[in-house]
N, C-alpha and C positions, 0 to 999 in steps of 0.2 A: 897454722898452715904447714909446719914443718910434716904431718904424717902425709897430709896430701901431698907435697912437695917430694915426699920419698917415696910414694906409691905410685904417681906418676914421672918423677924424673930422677929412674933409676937409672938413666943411659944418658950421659949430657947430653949428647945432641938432641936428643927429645926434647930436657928440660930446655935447652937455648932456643927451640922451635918455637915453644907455646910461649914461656913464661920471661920477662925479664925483671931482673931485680934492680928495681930505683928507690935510694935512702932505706932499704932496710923493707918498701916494700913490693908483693909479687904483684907485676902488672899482667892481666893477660894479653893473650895476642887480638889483636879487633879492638883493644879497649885503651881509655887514655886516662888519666887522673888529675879531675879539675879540682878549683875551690873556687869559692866565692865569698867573700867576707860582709855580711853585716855590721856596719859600722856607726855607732854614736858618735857624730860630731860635734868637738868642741868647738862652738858656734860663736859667732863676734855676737854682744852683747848690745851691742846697737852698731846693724849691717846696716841703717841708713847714714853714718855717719862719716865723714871724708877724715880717710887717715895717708898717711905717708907707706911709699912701698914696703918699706922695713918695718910698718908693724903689721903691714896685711902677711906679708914673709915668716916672721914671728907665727903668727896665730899658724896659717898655712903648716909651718913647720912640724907643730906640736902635733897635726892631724897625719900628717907623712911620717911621723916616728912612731905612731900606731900602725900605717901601713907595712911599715920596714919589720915592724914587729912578726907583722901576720905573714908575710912572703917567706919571710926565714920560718916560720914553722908553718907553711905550705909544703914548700921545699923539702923539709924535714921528713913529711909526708908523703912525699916524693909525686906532690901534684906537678903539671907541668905548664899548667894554665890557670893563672888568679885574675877574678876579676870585681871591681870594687864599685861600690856605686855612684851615682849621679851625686851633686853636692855637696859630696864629701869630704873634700880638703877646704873649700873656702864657705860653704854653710849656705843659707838663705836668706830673702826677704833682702835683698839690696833694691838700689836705685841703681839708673844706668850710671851716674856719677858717682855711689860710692862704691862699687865693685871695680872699677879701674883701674886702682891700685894689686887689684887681687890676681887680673889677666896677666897669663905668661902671653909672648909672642910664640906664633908657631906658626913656619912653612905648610903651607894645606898640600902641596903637590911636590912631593919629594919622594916617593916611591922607593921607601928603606936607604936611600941613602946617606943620612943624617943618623950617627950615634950620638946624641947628646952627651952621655958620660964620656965619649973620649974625645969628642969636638966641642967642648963649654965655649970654646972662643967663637963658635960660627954669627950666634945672634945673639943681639942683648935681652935681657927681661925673659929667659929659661929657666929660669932656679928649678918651678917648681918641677919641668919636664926633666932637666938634669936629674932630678932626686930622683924621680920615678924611674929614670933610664937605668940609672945606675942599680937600684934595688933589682930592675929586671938581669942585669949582665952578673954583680954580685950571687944572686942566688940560680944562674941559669936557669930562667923560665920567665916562659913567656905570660907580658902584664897586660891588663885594660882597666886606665884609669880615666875618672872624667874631670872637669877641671873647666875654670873659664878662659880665652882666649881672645886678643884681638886681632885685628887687620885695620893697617892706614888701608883708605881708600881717596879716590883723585875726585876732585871738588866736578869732574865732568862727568864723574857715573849719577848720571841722575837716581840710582838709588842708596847712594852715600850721607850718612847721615848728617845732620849739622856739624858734629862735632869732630868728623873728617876721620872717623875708624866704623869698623864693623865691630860689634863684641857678640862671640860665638859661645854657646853651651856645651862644648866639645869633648866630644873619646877620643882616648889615642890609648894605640895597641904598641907593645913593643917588643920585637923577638928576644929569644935569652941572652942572646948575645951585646942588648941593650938598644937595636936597630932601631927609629921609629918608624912603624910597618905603616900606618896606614891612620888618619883621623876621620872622625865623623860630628857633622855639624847638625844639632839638633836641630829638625823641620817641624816639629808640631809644638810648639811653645805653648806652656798650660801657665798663663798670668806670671811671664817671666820676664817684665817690661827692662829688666837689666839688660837682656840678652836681643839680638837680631834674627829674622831668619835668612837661610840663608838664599840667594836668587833662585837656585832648584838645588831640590834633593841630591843628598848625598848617599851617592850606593858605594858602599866603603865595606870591602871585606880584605883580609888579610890570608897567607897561607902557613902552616906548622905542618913539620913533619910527622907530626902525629895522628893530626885528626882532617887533615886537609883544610881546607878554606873554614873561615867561620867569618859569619857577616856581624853587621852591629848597626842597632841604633839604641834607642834611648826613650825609656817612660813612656808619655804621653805618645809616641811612635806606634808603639803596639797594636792602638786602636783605629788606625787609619791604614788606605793602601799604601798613600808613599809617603817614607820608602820604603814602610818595612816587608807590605807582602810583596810587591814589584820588585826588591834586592831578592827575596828571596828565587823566586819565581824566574827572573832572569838568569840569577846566575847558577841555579839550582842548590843551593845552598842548604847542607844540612846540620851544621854549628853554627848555634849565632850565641854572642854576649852582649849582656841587656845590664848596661847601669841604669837604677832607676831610684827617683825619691817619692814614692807610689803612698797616697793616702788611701789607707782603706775603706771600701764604699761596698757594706754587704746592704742585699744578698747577691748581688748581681758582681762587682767590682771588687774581691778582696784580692790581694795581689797573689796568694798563692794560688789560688784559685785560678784566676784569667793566665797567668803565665804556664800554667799546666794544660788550660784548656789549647793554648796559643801549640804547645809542644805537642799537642796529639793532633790538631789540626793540620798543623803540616808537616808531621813526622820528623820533626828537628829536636835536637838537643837545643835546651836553652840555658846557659846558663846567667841567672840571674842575680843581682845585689842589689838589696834596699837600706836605704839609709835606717837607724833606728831610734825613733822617737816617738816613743809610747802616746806621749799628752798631745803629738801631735795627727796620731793615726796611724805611724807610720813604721812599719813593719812587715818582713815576709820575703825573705830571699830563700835560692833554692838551685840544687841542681836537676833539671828534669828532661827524661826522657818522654817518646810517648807511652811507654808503660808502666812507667817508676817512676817516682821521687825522690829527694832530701832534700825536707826545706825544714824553714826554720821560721814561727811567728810566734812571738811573743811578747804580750801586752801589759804583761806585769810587772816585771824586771829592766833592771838598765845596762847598758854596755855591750859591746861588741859580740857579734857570733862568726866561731869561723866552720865554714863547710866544705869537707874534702870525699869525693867519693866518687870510684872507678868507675865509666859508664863505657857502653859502647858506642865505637864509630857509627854512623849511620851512612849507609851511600847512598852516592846523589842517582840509581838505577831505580831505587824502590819509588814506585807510583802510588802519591795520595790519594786519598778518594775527591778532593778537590783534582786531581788533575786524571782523574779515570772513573770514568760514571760506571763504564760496565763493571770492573772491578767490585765495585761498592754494592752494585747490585745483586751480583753472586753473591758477595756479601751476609747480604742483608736478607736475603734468601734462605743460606745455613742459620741465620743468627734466630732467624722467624722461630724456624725448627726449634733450633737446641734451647730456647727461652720456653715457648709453650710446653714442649717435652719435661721440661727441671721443675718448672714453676709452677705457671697459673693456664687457665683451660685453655682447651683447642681453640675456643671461642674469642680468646681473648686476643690471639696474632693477629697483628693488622695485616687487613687484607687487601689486594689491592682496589682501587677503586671505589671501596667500601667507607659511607659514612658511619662515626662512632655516636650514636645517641647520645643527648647528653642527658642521663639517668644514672641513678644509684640504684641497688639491690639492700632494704635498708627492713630486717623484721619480715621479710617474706612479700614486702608489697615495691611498688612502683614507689618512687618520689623522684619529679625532679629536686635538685639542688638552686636555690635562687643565684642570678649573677651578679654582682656587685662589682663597684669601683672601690678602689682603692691606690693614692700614690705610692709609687715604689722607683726609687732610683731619680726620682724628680718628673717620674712621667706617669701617667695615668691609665693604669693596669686593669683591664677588665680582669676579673677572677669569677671562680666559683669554687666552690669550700668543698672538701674532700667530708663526706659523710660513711658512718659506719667500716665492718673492715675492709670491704672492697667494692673495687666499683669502677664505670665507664664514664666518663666526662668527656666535652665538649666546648670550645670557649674560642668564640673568634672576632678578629678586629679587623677591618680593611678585609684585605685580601688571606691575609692568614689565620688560620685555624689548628688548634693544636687539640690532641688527643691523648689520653692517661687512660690505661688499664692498671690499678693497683692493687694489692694486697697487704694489710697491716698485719705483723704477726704475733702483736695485743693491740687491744684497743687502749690506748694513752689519753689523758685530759690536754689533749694539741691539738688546736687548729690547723691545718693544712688548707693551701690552695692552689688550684692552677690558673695560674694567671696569662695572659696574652698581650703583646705590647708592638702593635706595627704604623710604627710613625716616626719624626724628627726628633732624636734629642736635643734640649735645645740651651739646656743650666750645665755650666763647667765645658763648653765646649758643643760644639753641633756636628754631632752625626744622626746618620740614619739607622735606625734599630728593628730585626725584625726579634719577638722575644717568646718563646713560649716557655714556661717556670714555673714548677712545681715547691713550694719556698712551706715553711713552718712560718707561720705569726707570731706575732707580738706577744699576744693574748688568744680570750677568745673568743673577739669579738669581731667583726667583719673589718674594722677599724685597722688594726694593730697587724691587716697583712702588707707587709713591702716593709716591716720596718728590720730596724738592723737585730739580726738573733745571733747567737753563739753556741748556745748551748740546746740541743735535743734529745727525746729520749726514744721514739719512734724506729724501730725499724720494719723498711716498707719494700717488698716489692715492687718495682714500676715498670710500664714499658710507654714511653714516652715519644709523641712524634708528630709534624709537624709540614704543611704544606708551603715550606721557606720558598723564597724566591731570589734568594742569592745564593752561590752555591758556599759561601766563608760563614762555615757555623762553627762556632766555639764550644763541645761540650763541656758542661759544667757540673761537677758533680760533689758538691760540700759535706761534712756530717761534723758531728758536735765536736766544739774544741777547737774549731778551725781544722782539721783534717782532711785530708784528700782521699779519695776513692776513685775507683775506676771501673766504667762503664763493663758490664760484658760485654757486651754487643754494642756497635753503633755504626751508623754510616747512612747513603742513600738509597733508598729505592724508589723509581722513578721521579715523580717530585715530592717526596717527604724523607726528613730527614731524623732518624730511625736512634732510641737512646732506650736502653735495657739495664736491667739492673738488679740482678735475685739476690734477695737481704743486702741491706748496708752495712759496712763494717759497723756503722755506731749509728746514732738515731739522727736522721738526715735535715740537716739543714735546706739546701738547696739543690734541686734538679733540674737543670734548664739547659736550653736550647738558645745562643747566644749568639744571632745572626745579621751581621755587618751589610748592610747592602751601601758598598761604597759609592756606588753611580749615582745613587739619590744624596750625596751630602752636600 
């Protein structure tokens, strides 16, 4: 960096304009420098078992001198924001009676005016928040760690439990200066019979001088409206941090993947942390913009990962295509153009109003493609199989109907299919799914599509799309190794919603259209 540094900031006041230097490195101007740590937790060995506070404190502790580790070489990095994930100081798989000993107490409505490092005396049972405070004021920069938490409650709130406390699955933010800014109580509980939720959603953002407001919630949140798109939506929020202990669920669910999808959706910075446990699925933190990544998944290896890397501010000015249809559809309009123009024929741009046959071009003749079922994601996927190197398909359920112009640019021994999914999920939690996905198979056999793949060798032109009737689509775009890729083109025109793609960086696992319709859950 030194020759650019001397090329452009031959005049100091120039270089003090653009660029500042924090720990050794250049930040630019618009830009902030997060991290995120992936973290292997050393886990109680039997979490159902009733221990005393001093050894839940113990275990706790060994897991917070891995954190202290990673903030001081944040820091060093000159990030200004770390953030850690769901789980990760006291582990999983409790009972509501044996994680007790594990809650700190913590003020829900304090509004930064609570330093725990320099007010230890305010309330009892803060150790673990102390540590965490301190770490943030020690290294100046601002934390978000998750942790569990209780609340006495009065024997006349008729939603108090028997045992006369609430226990919270909670984030708490903290400024550099050790503040506690702001907590949030997890709402959508994925089989976390330890924990309560809480009477309503929590829209809990905090504010930094650096990057403005960044909202928060947690894991299973993601997937529902409240509170993560309503905090968003509300308060226009374009940082948010996501501790999460995410098991992954291809081809649909793997966490780099959804959390990517989640950050182009609404033009938000995410920054993410997954707990890391290989045996148990779990894997895949990241910093993401909507147009870049740095993420981290890896299924082979054990121990911690830390990710630090400059992105930009995003303002709360710019209009998604969820919050600007016309937008989207000028859009989608260039995008028509500039895809058929690079790619594949005039013939192939969806047109409007226009239905896409469901045939293949296979040796010079006609063939349809047969439709088959197949499970995937726990739900029951119409498909139909990608034949020869290119071709038009067709494939609909309910009310929705998705459409594939592709091009292969060899023909590989892989099955491909595009599959359609609009109905209730209803295994691991019930939401409403509408899904159109273009996925590689198992095998290849009709069988073997929806199941879980990794590795492919295929690179495929597509132009992908889809008569959704929610406007919250997720796009999804995976390729071999677990890596991420990004759409050329994507957005709405009138009611379909539009996903391109000229060659994949690597041979494409999954293509899909991942669309929430909250109202029906």
């Amino acid at each position: 960096m030194a020759f650019t540094m001397e090329a452009l900031c031959w005049k100091l006041p120039i270089c003090f304009l653009f660029y500042q230097v924090v720990s050794g490195r250049v930040r630019r101007e618009g830009h902030y420098v997060a991290a995120v740590y992936e973290h292997e937790s050393i886990l109680s060995p039997t979490p159902a078992a009733l221990v005393e506070r001093r050894s839940a404190l113990e275990l706790m502790g060994r897991n917070l001198d891995i954190y202290e580790q990673q903030v001081l070489a944040a820091a060093r990095q000159g990030a200004q924001i770390i953030v850690f994930p769901e789980d990760g100081i006291h582990g999983f798989n409790f009972t509501r009676s044996s994680i007790y000993p594990y809650l700190d107490f913590v003020p829900h409505s304090h509004s930064g005016k609570w330093n725990p490092c320099r007010e230890p005396y305010l309330y009892n049972d803060t150790e673990v928040i102390q540590h965490l405070s301190c770490m943030a004021l020690k290294n100046k920069i601002f934390l978000v760690a998750n942790l569990g938490t209780k609340q006495p409650c009065e024997r006349s709130d008729p939603r108090c439990p028997s045992d006369g406390r609430y226990q919270f699955n909670t984030n708490v933010a903290f400024a550099a200066d050790g503040a506690l800014l702001a907590t949030y109580r997890k709402h959508n509980l994925y089989f976390e019979d330890a924990f309560d939720t809480p009477p309503e959603p929590d829209y809990a953002f905090f504010d930094t001088p650096f990057a403005g407001k960044f909202g928060m919630f947690t894991c299973f949140d993601i997937l529902f409206f409240e509170p993560a798109v309503n905090l968003i939506r509300q308060y226009s929020l374009k940082q948010i941090v996501y501790p999460t202990a995410w098991m992954n669920q291809l081809p649909l669910l793997s966490a780099v993947e959804f959390q990517q999808a989640f950050a182009t959706a609404f033009n938000v910075n995410i920054l993410a942390a997954n707990i890391h446990h290989p045996t148990l699925g779990m894997t895949g933190s990241g910093i993401y913009t909507p147009v870049k990544s740095f993420i981290y998944h890896n299924m082979e290896s054990y121990g911690g990962k830390l990710i630090v890397a400059e992105i930009p501010v995003i303002t709360a000015d710019y209009k998604t295509d969820l919050e600007s249809n016309e937008r989207s559809r000028e859009n989608l309009h260039d995008s028509c153009r500039t895809f058929t123009s690079t790619s594949l024929d005039d013939e192939v741009c969806f047109k409007e109003q226009e239905e896409t046959p469901s045939r293949v071009s296979e040796k010079g003749r006609e063939q349809s493609p047969p439709s088959f079922y197949a499970e995937m994601m726990y739900d029951n996927f119409t498909f139909v199989p990608l034949w020869g190197e290119k071709g038009e398909l067709q494939v609909c359920a309910n009310t929705l109907c998705c459409h594939l112009n592709y091009r292969r640019a060899v023909l590989t021994e892989e099955l491909y299919a595009l599959g359609v999914f609009d109905g209730l999920h209803t295994v691991h939690g019930t939401y409403y799914v509408q899904a159109c996905a273009l996925v590689k198979c198992g095998g290849l056999s009709f069988s073997t599509c929806g199941q879980e793949v990794t590795d492919a060798t295929a690179l495929i032109d597509f132009q992908l799309w889809g008569n959704m009737s929610t406007p919250y689509i997720f796009p999804l775009l995976l390729t071999s190794g677990i890596t991420l890729d990004f759409a050329d083109h994507m957005g709405w025109k009138n009611n379909y919603y539009f996903l391109s793609k000229n060659r994949t960086s690597a041979g494409l696992l999954t293509a899909a259209l991942y669309g929430r319709w909250y109202e029906k859950d």
